[in-house]
C-alpha positions in Angstrom: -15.3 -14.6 1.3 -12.7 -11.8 2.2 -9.1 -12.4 3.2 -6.6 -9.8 4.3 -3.4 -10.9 3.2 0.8 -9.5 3.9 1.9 -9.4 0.4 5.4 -9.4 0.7 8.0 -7.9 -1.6 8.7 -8.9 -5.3 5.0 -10.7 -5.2 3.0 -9.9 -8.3 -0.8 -9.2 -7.8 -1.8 -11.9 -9.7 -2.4 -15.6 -9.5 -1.0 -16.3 -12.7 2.2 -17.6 -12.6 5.3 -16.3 -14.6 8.6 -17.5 -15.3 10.4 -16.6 -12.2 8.5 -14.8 -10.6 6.3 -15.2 -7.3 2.6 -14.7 -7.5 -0.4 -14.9 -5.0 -0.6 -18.2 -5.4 2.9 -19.2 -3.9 0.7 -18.0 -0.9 -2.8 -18.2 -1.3 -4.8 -21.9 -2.1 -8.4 -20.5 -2.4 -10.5 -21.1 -5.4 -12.2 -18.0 -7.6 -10.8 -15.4 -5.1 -9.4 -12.2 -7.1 -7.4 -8.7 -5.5 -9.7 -6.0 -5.1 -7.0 -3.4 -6.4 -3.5 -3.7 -6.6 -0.1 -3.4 -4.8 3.1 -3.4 -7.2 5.4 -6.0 -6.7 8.3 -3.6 -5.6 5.5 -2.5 -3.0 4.4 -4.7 0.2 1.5 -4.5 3.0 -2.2 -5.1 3.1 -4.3 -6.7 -0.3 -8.2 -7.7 0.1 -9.3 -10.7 -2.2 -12.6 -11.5 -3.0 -14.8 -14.1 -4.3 -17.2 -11.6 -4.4 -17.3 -9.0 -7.8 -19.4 -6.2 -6.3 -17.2 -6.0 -3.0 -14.5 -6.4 -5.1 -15.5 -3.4 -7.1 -16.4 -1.5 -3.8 -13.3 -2.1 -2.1 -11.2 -0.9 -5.0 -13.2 2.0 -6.3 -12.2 5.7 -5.5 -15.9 6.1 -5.6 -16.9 4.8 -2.4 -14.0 6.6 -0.8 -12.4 3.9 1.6 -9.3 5.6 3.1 -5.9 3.7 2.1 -3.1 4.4 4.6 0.5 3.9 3.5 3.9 3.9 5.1 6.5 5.4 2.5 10.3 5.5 3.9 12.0 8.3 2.1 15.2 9.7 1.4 16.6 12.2 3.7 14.2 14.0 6.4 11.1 14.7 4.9 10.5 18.5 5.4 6.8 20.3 6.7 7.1 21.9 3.4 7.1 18.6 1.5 4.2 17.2 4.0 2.0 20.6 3.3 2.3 19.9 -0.7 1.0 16.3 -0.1 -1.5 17.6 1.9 -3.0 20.2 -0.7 -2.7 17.5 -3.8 0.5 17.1 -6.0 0.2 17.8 -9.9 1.9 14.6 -11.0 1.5 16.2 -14.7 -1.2 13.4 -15.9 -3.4 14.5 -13.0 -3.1 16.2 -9.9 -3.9 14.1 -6.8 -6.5 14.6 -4.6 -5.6 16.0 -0.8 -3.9 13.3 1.3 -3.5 12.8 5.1 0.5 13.1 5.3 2.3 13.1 8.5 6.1 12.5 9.7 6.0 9.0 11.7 8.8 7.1 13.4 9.7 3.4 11.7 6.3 1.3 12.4 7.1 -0.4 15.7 7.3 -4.6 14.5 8.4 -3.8 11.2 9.5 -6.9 9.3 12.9 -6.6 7.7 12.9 -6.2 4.0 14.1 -9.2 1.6 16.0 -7.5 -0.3 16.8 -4.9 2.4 16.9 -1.1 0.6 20.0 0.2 -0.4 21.6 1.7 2.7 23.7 4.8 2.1 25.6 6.4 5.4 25.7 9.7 3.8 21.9 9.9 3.3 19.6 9.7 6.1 16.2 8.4 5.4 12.4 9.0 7.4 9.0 7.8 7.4 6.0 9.2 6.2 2.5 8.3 6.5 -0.1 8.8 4.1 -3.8 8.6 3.4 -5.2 8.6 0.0 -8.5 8.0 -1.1 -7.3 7.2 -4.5 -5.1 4.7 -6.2 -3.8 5.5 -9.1 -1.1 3.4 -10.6 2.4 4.4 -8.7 1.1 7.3 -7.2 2.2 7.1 -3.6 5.7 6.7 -5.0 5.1 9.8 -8.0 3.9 12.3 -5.1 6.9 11.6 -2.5 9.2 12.0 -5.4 7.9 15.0 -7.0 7.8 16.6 -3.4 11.8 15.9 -3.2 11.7 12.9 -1.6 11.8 9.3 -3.4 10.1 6.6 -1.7 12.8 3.8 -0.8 10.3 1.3 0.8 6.4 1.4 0.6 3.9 -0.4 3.1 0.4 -0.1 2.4 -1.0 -0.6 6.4 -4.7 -0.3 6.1 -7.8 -0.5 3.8 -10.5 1.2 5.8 -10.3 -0.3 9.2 -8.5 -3.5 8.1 -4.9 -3.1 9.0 -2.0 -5.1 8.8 -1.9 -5.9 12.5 -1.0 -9.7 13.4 -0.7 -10.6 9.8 3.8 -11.5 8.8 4.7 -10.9 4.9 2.9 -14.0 3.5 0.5 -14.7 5.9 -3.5 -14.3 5.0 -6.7 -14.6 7.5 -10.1 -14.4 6.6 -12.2 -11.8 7.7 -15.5 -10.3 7.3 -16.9 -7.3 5.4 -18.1 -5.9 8.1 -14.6 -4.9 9.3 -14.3 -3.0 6.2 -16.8 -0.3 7.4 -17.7 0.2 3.8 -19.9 3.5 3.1 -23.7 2.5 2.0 
């Protein structure tokens, strides 16, 4: 079984529950499935879960190379300059990333509002950015927008290989199969 599933903000990847705090099983009432890779809980979009252990390990390994695209909104107008770094890989000190896709997109069209909205400030303008990594290492889409000049304010993760976020509201899961992943062999 694999479901693609809208985790939405202040969820924890994690079916444990913990004093206040939501988990995947406010959302999700399937036995013995498990994330394939994680999403922070200040962080919201697409999460895979599996019953199956060597998807799951396929799915969330930067070994096999399944493109992740996220949608960061970032403070002030993100510059070419800024784009170009994340391009070409960011040394984040512990590591340097690996080059991403990064291009300058408008606010996805059917955006879901944020609950907690982000802090709005009039005197600071804010844009979106798109981003492909083939990587996940832990924070990193918000470490390279920052270290580039431009802290992440809300993040989306929209897609996992082909699977996108498309039809799904924060909370809502469908199942789907693994051949819309469009795994490598």
């Amino acid at each position: 079984m694999l479901i693609a599933f809208n985790k939405p903000f202040n969820v924890h990847c994690k079916f444990t529950r913990g004093e206040n705090q939501r988990t995947l099983a406010d959302y999700i009432d399937v036995p013995d499935v498990y994330p394939a890779g994680r999403l922070d809980a200040d962080s919201e979009g697409l999460l895979l879960l599996t019953d199956d252990g060597a998807l799951q390990a396929r799915i969330a390994s930067p070994r096999h190379k399944l493109p992740k695209v996220y949608w960061a909104q970032v403070e002030n107008l993100v510059t070419d300059e800024a784009l170009a770094s994340l391009r070409a890989g960011v040394d984040l000190g512990d590591f340097r990333t690996l080059p991403a896709g990064a291009r300058r997109i408008e606010e996805p069209a059917g955006l879901w509002p944020r609950d907690p909205p982000i802090r709005h400030r009039a005197r600071i303008p804010t844009s979106w950015v798109e981003l492909t990594l083939r990587e996940g290492k832990n924070r990193q889409v918000r470490r390279m927008t920052a270290k580039v000049g431009f802290p992440t304010l809300r993040l989306i993760r929209a897609a996992i290989g082909s699977v996108t976020l498309a039809g799904l509201a924060p909370g809502q899961w469908r199942e789907i199969s693994t051949t819309q992943l469009d795994l490598p062999r």
